[in-house]
N, C-alpha and C positions, 0 to 999 in steps of 0.2 A: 504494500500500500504506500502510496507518494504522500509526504507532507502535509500537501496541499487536500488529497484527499481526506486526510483524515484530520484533517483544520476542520472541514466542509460537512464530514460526519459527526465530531465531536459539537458542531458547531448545534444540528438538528437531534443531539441527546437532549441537552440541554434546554433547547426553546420548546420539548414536549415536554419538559419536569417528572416530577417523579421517581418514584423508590426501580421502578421498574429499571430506566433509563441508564441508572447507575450502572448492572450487568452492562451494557450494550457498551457505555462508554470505557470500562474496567476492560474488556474485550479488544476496544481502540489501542489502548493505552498500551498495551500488554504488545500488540504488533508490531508498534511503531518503537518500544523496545527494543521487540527482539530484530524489526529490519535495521534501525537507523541507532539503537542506544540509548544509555538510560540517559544524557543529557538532550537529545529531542526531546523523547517523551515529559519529560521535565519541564521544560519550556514549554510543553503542551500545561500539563498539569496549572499552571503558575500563569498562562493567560486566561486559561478559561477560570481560575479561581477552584479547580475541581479538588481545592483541599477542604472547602467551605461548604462547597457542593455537594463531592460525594465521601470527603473522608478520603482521599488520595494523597500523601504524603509526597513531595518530589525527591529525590532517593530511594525509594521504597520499590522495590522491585514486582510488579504483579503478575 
């Protein structure tokens, strides 16, 4: 998955809310790990706020 895609995914967990949402975006999160590394995914975490959101830790490996 490219960057960009998963700005664009993470972007539409979010504007539906919900406890549901959280798997889908824990799922993002986890790929863009394991394609690009825990400092993307990090930078993911820390724009969308997803430590507020969903309890996502930036370091935190999922």
């Amino acid at each position: 998955m490219t960057l960009d895609k998963a700005h664009e995914l993470l972007a539409a967990q979010i504007q539906f809310g919900g406890g549901y949402q959280r798997n889908g975006a824990r799922l993002i999160i986890a790929d863009v790990q394991r394609e690009h590394g825990l400092d993307a995914a990090d930078r993911l975490i820390r724009e969308f706020d997803l430590e507020s959101l969903f309890g996502f830790k930036p370091g935190e490996s999922l």
